[in-house]
N, C-alpha and C positions, 0 to 999 in steps of 0.2 A: 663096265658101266662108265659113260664118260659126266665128268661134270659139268656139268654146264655154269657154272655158276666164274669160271675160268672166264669164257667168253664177254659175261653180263661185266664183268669186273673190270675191264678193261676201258672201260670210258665211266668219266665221274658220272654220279647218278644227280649232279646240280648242274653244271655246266656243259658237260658231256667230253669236258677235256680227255687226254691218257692221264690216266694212272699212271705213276714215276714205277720203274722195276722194284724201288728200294721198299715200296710201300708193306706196311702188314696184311698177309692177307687173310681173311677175302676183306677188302680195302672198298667202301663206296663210293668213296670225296679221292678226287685230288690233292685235295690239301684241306687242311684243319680251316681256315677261311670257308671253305664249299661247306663242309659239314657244318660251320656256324649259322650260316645265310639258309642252309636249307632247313635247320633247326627250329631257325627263326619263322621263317614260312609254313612251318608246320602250326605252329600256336595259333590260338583264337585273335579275332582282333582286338576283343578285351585286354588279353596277355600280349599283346605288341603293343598297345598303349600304353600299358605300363610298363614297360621295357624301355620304349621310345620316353614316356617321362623319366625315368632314371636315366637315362642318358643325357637327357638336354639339363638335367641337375647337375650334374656330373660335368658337362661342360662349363656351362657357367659357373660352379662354385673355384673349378679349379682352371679352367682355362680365361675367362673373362673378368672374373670376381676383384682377382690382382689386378688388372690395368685398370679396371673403377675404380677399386680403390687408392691406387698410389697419383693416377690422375687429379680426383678429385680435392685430393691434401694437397696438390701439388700449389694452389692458391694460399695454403698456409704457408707456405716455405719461400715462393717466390711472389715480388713485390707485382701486382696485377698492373697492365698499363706501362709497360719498361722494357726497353729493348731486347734485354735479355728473358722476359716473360712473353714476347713475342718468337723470339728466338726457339725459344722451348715449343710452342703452337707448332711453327711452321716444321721445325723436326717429328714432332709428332705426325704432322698432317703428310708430310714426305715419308716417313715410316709406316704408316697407315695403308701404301700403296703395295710392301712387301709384306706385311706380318696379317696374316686374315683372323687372325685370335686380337689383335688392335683393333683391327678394321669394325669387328664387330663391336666390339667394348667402347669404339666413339661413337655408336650410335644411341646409345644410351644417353638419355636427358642427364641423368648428370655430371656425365664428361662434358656433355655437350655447353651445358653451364659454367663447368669449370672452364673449357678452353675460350669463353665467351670471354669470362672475366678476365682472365691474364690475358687477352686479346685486346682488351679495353672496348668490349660491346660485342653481340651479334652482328653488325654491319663490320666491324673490321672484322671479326671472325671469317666470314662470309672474302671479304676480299683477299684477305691470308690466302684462304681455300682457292679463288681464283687464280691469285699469282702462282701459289704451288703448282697447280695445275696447269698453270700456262706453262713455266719454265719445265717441270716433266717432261711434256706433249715436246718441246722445242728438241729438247734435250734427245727424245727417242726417233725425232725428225731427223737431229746431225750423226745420232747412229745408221740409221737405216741408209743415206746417204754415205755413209763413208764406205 
């Protein structure tokens, strides 16, 4: 009697990847990842909606929550309207470009207020944002050229 269950076992039953030798068998997923995503696809869309809100909680409490909050104090500690309150913006707005857990948390109104203030206004906020953006753009110009 041959098995056939040898054969079926041999490409994941999510992506269709090999199966690694080292796998347990009879092994479905390639990897623990395959068997998550295909788990996930298996549920109602009721149970993915609440899955997906626990997740986007879970980001925000823990990934976003911190840069709200230490941004938004950050008007208590440094003096708004002062070079060095300026200073802090444009680091921010230059960091914003690498860190996408940042990037999102300045979208939020109340970073966005916070970095107004120690900017001294939306209109200089807004041109902060332009010069960063201009010197970046130059900056990835004299890379690409070199």
């Amino acid at each position: 009697m041959t098995n056939d269950n040898t054969s079926a076992a041999q490409s994941c039953n999510h992506c269709n990847g090999p199966i690694p030798e080292g796998q347990i068998n009879p092994s479905k997923y390639c990897h623990l990842n395959c068997a998550r995503k295909a788990a996930y696809h298996r549920k109602t869309p009721a149970q993915r909606a609440e899955i997906n809100a626990r997740s986007n909680r879970r980001r925000f409490e823990k990934d976003l929550l911190p840069h709200i909050r230490s941004i938004s104090k950050a008007t208590e500690t440094i003096e708004p309207n002062t070079p060095i309150a300026r200073w802090v913006v444009v680091c921010l707005l230059a960091e914003r470009m690498r860190a996408w857990k940042l990037n999102l948390a300045m979208n939020y109104s109340q970073v966005q207020d916070a970095l107004a203030e120690l900017a001294g206004g939306y209109d200089r906020l807004e041109e902060l944002e332009d010069l960063t953006f201009a010197v970046v753009c130059k900056h990835m110009e004299e890379e690409a050229a070199a």
